[in-house]
TORKEDREN-668609 format. One line per field, with one value per residue (C-alpha): residue number from 1; residue in three letters; x negated, y negated, z negated. Coordinates in pm, whole numbers. Each point is the difference from the previous one (the first is absolute). Example, Ala and Ser with C-alpha at 12.3 -4.5 7.8 and 13.67 -1.06 7.14 Angstrom:
<pts>
k	(1|2)
r	(ala|ser)
x	(-1230|-137)
y	(450|-344)
z	(-780|66)
</pts>
This chain:
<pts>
k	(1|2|3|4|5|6|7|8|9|10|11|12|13|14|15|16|17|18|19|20|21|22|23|24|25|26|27|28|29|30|31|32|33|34|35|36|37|38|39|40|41|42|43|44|45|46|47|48|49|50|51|52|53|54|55|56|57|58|59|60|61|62|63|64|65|66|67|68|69|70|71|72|73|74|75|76|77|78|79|80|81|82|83|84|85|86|87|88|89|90|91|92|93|94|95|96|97|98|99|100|101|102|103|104|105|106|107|108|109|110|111|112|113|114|115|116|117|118|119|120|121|122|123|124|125|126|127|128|129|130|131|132|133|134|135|136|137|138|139|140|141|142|143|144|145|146|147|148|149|150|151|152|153|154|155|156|157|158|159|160|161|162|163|164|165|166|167|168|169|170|171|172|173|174|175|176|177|178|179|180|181|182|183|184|185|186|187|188|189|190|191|192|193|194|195|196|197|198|199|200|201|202|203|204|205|206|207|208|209|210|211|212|213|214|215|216|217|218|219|220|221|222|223|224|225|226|227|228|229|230|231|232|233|234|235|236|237|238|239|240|241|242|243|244|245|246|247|248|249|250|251|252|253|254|255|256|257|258|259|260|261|262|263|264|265|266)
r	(unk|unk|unk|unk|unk|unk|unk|unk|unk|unk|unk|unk|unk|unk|unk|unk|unk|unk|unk|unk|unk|unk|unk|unk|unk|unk|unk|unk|unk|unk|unk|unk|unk|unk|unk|unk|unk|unk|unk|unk|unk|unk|unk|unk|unk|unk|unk|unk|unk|unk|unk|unk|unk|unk|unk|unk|unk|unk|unk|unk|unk|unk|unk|unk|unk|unk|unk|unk|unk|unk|unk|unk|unk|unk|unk|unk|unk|unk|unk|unk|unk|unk|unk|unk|unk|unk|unk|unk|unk|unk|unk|unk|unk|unk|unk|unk|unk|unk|unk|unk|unk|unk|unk|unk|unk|unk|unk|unk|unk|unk|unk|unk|unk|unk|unk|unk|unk|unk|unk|unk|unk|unk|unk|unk|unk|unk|unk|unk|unk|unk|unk|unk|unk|unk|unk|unk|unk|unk|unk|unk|unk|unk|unk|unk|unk|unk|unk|unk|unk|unk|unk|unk|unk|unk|unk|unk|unk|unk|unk|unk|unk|unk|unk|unk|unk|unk|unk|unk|unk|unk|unk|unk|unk|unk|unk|unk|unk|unk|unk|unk|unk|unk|unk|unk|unk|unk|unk|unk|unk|unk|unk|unk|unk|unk|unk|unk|unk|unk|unk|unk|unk|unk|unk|unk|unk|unk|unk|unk|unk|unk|unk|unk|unk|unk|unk|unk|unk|unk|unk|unk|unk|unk|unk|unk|unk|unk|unk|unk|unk|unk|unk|unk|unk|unk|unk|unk|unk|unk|unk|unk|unk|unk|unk|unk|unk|unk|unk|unk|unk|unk|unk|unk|unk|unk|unk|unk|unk|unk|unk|unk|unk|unk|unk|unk|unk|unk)
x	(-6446|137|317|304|220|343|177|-233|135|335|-25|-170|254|284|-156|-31|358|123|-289|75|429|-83|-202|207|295|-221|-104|362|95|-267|104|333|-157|-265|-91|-247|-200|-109|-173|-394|-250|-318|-74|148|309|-70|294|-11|249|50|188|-305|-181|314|50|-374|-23|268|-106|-390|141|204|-221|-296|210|79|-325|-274|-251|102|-131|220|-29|204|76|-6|-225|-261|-155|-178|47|-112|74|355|153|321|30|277|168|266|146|-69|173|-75|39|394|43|-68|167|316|-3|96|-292|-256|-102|-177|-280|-157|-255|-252|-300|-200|-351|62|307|318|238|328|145|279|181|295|239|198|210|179|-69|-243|-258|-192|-291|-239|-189|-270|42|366|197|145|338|263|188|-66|99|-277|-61|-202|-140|212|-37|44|-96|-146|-204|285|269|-263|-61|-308|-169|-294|-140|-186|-366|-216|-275|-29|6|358|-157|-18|376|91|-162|213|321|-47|-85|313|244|-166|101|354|35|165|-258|138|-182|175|-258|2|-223|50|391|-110|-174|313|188|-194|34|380|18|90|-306|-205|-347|-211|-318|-203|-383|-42|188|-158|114|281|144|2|-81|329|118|-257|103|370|-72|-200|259|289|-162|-182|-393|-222|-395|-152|-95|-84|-345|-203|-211|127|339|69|-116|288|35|206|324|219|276|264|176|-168|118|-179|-244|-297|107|19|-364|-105|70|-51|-318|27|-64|226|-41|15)
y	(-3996|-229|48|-24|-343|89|-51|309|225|-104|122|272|112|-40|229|242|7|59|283|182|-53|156|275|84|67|290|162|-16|204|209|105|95|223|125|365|258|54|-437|26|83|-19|-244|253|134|-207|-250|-18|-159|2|-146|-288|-96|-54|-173|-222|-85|-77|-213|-248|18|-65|-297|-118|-17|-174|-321|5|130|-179|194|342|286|257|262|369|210|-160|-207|-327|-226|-298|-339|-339|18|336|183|333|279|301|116|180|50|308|210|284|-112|-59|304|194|-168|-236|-367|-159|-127|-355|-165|-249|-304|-189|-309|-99|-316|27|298|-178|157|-314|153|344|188|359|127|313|27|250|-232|-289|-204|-207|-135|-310|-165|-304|-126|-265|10|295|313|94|288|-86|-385|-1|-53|261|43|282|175|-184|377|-68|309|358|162|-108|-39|205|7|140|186|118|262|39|306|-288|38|267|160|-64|-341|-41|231|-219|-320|231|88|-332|-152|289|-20|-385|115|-107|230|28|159|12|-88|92|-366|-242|-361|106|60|-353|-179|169|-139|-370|47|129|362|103|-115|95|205|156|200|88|-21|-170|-132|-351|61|162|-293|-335|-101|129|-138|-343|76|65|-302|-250|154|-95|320|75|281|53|-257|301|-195|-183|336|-13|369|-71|117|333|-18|28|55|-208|-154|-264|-21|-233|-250|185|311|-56|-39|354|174|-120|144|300|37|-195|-190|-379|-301|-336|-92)
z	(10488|-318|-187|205|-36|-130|321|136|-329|83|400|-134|-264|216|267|-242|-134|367|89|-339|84|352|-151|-258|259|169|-323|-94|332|-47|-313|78|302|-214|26|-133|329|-24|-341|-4|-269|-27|-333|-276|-69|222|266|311|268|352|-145|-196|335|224|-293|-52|390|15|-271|160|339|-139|-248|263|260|-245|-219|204|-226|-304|-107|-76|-258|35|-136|258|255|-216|67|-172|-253|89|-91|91|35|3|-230|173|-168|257|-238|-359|-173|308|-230|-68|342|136|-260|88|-323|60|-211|227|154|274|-166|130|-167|139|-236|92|-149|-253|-126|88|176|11|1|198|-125|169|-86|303|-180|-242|242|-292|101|-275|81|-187|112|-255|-215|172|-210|122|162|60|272|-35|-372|-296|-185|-324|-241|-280|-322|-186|-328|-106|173|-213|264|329|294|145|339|19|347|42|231|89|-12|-326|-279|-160|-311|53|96|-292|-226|75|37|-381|-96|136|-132|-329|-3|61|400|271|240|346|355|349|273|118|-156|195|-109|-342|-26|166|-280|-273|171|12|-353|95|-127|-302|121|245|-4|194|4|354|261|346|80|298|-282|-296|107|152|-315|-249|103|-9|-374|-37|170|-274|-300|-62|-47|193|21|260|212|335|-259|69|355|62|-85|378|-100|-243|-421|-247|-66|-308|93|-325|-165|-257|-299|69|247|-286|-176|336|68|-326|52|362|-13|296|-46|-9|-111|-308)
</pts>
């Protein structure tokens, strides 16, 4: 199958504002009504709740009823890529959700021959919805939005996530590096909310050594679309496997890379 026409992006991306609206509204209710006995564990620190599973359902079920040609790659229930397929997180910042903490976000992502078209994150809890269509720019609520112009790591904040994938020492490492540059550095459990904050300027950068792509694309390209620069991580054949992530804004992107050693363009 070739590279959709526009006017097949644009179906596509409006689909996938109403799914991720509808979705959003149950994971909303949910976490109102959520109690101990619905959380479960995939493995250490790895939360997963019934929501997780309603909410992936739902966008399958609709998904598959108005694309049935496309693939799906999802979270919880797999797939596969092919030349056109939609990426799922239900809910990102599973973790936050289930610990009663309104940080988390439903994610929806569609890449077109390893190139990711447009992008979809939605926190129902503060009723943002943040898009990003390529070579189109990126939204919050239908208004532009751009990268912080900080001007030095003195007065930044950055993200960095956290991944049992790879070793502490490894995320140690680029935690020094940025304090010793003079940046807060903080961590919010939610990393497609992280890398919408960065592309509206709340953040200055995030990084993290590991991230599977339900979890960054969507985000990636949000970045992208506001001016800022990440790693092209979609250019490696296992990028469905997933790898590690930078997404900041212009003026620090180059000395994050340094010292987190994860490439970007020069």
């Amino acid at each position: 199958m070739s590279l959709l026409t526009d006017t097949c992006l644009d179906k596509r991306l409006k689909a996938a504002i109403d799914i991720v609206h509808e979705a959003g509204a149950i994971a909303l209710a949910a976490f109102n009504a959520m109690s101990p006995e619905k959380i479960a564990f995939k493995g250490p620190q790895d939360f997963l709740t019934e929501t997780d599973i309603e909410v992936e359902t739902l966008i399958r079920q609709r998904l598959n009823k108005a694309f049935p040609e496309d693939g799906i790659l999802a979270e919880e229930s797999g797939g596969e890529v092919q030349t056109n397929t939609w990426i799922i997180d239900p809910i990102d910042g599973t973790a936050n959700f289930a610990r009663g903490i309104p940080h988390f976000c439903i994610v929806l992502g569609f890449v077109s021959q390893n190139k990711t078209q447009f992008g979809v994150i939605f926190d129902p809890c503060h009723n943002e919805m943040f898009i990003a269509q390529a070579g189109n720019g990126a939204t919050l609520n239908g208004e532009a939005i751009t990268v912080a112009s900080t001007p030095c790591f003195s007065s930044a904040n950055l993200e960095l996530g956290w991944s049992q994938r790879v070793p502490n020492e490894r995320y140690l490492q680029s935690l020094q590096g940025f304090l010793e540059l003079g940046a807060n550095v903080r961590r919010s459990a939610c990393g497609a909310l992280a890398l919408a904050y960065v592309a509206v300027g709340r953040t200055d950068g995030y990084v993290e050594h590991h991230m599977n792509p339900w979890d960054c694309l969507a985000g990636m390209l949000l970045v992208k679309e506001a001016g800022g620069i990440s790693n092209a991580f979609t250019d490696s054949p296992d990028w469905p496997q997933g790898g590690a992530v930078l997404a900041a804004s212009p003026q620090f992107a180059y000395a994050i890379a340094d010292i987190t050693a994860i490439t970007i363009d020069k």
